[in-house]
Structures are given as structure tokens and as C-alpha cells.
Backbone bond lengths (Angstrom), bond angles and torsions (degrees), N, CA, C in turn:
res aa  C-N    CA-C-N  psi(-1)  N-CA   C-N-CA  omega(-1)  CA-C   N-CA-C  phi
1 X - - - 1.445 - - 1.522 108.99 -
2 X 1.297 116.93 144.88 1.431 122.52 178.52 1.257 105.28 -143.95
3 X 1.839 144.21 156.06 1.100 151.66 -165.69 1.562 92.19 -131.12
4 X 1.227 124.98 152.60 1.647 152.06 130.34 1.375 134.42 -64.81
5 X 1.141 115.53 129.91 1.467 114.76 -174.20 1.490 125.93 -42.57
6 X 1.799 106.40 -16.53 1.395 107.10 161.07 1.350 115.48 -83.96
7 X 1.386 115.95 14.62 1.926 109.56 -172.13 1.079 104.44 87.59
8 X 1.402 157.33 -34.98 1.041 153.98 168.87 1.877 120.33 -10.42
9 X 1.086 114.01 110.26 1.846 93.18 170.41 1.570 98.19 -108.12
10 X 1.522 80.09 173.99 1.452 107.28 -165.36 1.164 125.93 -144.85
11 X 1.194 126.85 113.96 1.593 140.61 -148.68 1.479 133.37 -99.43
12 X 1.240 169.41 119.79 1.073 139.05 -170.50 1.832 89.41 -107.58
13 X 1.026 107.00 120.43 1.586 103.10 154.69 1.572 127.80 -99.71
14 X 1.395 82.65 109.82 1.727 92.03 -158.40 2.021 99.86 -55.84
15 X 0.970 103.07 -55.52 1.238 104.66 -136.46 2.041 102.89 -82.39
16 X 1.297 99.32 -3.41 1.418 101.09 173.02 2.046 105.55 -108.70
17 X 1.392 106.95 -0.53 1.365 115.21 175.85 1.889 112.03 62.89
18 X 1.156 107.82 45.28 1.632 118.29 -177.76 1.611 100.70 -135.92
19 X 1.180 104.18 161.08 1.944 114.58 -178.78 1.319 86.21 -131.81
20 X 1.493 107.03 116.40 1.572 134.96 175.99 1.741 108.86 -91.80
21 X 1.380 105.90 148.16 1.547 127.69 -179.71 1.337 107.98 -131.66
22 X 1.574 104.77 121.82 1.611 112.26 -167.35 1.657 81.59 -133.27
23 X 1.660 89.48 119.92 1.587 114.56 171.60 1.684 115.66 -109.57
24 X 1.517 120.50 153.67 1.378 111.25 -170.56 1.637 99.75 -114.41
25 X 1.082 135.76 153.90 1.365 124.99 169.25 1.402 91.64 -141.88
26 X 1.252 121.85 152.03 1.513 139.92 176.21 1.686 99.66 -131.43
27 X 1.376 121.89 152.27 1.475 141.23 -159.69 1.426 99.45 164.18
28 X 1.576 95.61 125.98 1.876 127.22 173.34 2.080 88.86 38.72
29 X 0.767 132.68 60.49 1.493 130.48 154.77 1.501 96.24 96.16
30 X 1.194 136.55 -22.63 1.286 122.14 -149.32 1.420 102.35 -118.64
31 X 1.645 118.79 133.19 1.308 117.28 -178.79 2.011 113.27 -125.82
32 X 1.995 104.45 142.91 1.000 68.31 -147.12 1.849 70.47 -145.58
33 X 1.504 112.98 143.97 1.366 116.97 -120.65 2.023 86.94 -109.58
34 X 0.989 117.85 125.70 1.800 105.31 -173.51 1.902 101.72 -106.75
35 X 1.301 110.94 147.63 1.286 102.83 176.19 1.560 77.26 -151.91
36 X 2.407 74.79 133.83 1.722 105.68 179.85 1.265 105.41 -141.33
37 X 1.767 129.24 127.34 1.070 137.15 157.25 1.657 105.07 -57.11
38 X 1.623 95.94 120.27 1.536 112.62 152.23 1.313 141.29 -102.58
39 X 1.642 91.73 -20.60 2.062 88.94 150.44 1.483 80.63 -169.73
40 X 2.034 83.75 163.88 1.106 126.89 -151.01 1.485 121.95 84.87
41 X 1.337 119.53 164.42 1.302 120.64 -166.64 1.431 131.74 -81.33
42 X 1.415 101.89 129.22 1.844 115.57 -170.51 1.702 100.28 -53.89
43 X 0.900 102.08 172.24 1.564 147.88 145.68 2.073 98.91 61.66
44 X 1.206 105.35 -150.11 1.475 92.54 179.05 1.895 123.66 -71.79
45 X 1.090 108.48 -14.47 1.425 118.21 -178.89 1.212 104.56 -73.13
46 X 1.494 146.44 111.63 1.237 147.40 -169.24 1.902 103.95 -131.94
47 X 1.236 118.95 74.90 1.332 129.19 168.88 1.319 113.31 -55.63
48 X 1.497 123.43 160.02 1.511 120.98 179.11 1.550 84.94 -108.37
49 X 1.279 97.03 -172.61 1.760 127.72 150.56 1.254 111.55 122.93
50 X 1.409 109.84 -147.34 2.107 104.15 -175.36 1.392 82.14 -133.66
51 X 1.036 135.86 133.74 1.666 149.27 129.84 1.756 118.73 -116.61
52 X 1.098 127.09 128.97 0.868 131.95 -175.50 1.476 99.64 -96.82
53 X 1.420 129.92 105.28 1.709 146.01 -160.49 1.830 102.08 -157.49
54 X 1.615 85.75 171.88 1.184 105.56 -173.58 1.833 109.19 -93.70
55 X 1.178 129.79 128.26 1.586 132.37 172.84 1.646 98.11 53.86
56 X 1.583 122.20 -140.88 1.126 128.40 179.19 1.653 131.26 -31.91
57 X 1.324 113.76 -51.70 1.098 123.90 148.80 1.485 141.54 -14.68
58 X 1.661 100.12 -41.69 1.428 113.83 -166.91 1.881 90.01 -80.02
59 X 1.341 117.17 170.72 1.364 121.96 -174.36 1.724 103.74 -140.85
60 X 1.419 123.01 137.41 1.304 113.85 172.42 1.782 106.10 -144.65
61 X 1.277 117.29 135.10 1.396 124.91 163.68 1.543 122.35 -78.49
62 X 1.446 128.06 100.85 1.188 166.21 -176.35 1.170 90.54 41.07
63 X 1.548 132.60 87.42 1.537 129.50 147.68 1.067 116.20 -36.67
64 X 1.616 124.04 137.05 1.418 119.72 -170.27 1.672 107.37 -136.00
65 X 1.084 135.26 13.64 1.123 171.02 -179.03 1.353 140.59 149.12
66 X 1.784 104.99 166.18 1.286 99.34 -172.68 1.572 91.74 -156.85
67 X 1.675 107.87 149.50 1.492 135.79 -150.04 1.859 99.29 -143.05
68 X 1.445 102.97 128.26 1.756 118.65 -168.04 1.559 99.20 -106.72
69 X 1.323 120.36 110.66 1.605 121.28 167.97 1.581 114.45 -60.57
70 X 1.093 125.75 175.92 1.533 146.36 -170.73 2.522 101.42 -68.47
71 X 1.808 85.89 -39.98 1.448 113.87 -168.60 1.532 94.00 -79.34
72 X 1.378 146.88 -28.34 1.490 146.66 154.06 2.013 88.27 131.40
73 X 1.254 115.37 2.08 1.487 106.66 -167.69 1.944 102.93 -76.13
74 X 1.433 111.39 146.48 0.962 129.65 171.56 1.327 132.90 -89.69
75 X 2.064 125.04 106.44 1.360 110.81 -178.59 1.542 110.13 -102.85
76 X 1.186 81.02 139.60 1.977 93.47 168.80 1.288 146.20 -103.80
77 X 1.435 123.97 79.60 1.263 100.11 -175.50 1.155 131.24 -53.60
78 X 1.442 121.23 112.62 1.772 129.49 175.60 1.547 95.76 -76.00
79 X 1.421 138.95 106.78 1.240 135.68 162.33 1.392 123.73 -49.50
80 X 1.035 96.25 -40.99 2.040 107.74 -160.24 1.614 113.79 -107.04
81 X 1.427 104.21 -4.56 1.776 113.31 159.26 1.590 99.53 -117.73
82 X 1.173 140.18 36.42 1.359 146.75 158.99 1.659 92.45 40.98
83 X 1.055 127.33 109.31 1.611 125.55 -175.55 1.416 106.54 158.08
84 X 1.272 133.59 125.22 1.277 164.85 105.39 1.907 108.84 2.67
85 X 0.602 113.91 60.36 1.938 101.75 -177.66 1.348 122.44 -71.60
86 X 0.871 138.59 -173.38 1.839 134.56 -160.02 1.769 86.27 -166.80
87 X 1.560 125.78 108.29 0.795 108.29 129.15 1.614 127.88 -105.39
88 X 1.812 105.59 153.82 1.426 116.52 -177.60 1.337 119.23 -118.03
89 X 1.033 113.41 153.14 1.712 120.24 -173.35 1.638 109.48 -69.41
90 X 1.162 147.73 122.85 1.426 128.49 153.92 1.299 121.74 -43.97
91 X 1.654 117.76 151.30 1.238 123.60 162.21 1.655 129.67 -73.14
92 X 1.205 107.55 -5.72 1.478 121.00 143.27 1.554 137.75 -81.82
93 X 1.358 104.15 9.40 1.501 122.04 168.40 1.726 116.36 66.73
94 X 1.048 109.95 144.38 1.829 106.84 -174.04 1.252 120.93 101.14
95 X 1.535 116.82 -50.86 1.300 123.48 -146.62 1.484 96.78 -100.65
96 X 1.733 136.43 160.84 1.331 126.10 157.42 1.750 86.14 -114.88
97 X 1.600 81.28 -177.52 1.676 91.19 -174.57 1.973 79.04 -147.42
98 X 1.347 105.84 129.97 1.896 96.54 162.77 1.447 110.13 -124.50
99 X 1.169 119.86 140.75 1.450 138.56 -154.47 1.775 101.81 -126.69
100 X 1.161 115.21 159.67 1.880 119.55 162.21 1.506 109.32 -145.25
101 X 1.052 100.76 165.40 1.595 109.82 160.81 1.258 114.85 -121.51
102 X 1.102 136.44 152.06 1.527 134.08 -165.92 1.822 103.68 -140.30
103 X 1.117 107.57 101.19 1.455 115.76 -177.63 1.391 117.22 -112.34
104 X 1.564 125.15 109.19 1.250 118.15 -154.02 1.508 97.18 -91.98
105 X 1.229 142.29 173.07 1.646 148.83 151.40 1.424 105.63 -176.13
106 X 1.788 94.13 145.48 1.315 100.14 -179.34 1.435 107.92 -124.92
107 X 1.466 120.89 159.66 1.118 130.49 -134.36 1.470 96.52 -155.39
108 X 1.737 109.19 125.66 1.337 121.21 175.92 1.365 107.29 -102.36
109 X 1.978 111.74 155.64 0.997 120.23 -169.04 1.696 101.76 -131.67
């Protein structure tokens, strides 16, 4: 779990393969807590794999954490596609988009 400078936390749910956003809102005394998948796939259909996409679209194999930069960007460890992911906010606001780089090297021991 990781939070945002607005308070925001941030979830990896491993086992349905989505990175959850739990927002707090308070009104007349009462506060009342919203949780929204921002990527990976909605509803009961929970696909694996790696796609690098925008919100639902995007695909991840058992996210196992996730870490909030200074800039509000989101990293993910994807466990099971070996990769680090970055999701970023669009400059049209709302939307994320998550991207990787995949750099192979091998290494003697």
C-alpha cells in the first residue's frame, strides 16, 4: 500500500490483478470511504498478462506492491511479468495510462 500527497491510498490487489484507489470524503460529519480500480480489469472477468494500456485495458500478473513518487506517479511491482510498471496520470486528467521497460542482462556468478 502507498498514499499520495492528497491522502489517497493505493492498493495492489494481487489476486484479482487490478491497482485499487481508496479516496476519503467527509460531508456534514460523516465520512465515507470510495474505492475505484484504475487499471487492470473491471468487473468479474479478471484476465492476467502484461499490456501496457490505458485504465481497464492495461493487464498485470499478480501485482504485489505499489510505491507513489514525489511527481504523484505510480510504481508497480508486477511479480509474475518480472517488471516494475509506472502508472501515469494523462494530461487530459482522469485517465492513467501504465507503461514498462523490459531490459534483459545476464549476469555471471
Amino acid at each position: 500500500m502507498a498514499t499520495d500527497s492528497a491522502g489517497n491510498l493505493y492498493v495492489s490487489d494481487q489476486n484479482n490483478h487490478r491497482i485499487r484507489k481508496i479516496t476519503k470524503s467527509e460531508s456534514g460529519g460523516n465520512v465515507t470511504y470510495t474505492v475505484s480500480t484504475i487499471a487492470g480489469p473491471t468487473g468479474a472477468n479478471r484476465p492476467t498478462g502484461h499490456a501496457d494500456e490505458t485504465g481497464s485495458e492495461a493487464r498485470f500478473n499478480n501485482p504485489y506492491g505499489v510505491a507513489v513518487d514525489k511527481d504523484g506517479n505510480l510504481y508497480v511491482a508486477d511479480k509474475d511479468n518480472h517488471r516494475i510498471r509506472k502508472i501515469t496520470k494523462s494530461e487530459s486528467g482522469g485517465n492513467v495510462y501504465v507503461h514498462s521497460e523490459h531490459h534483459s542482462r545476464s549476469y555471471r556468478c
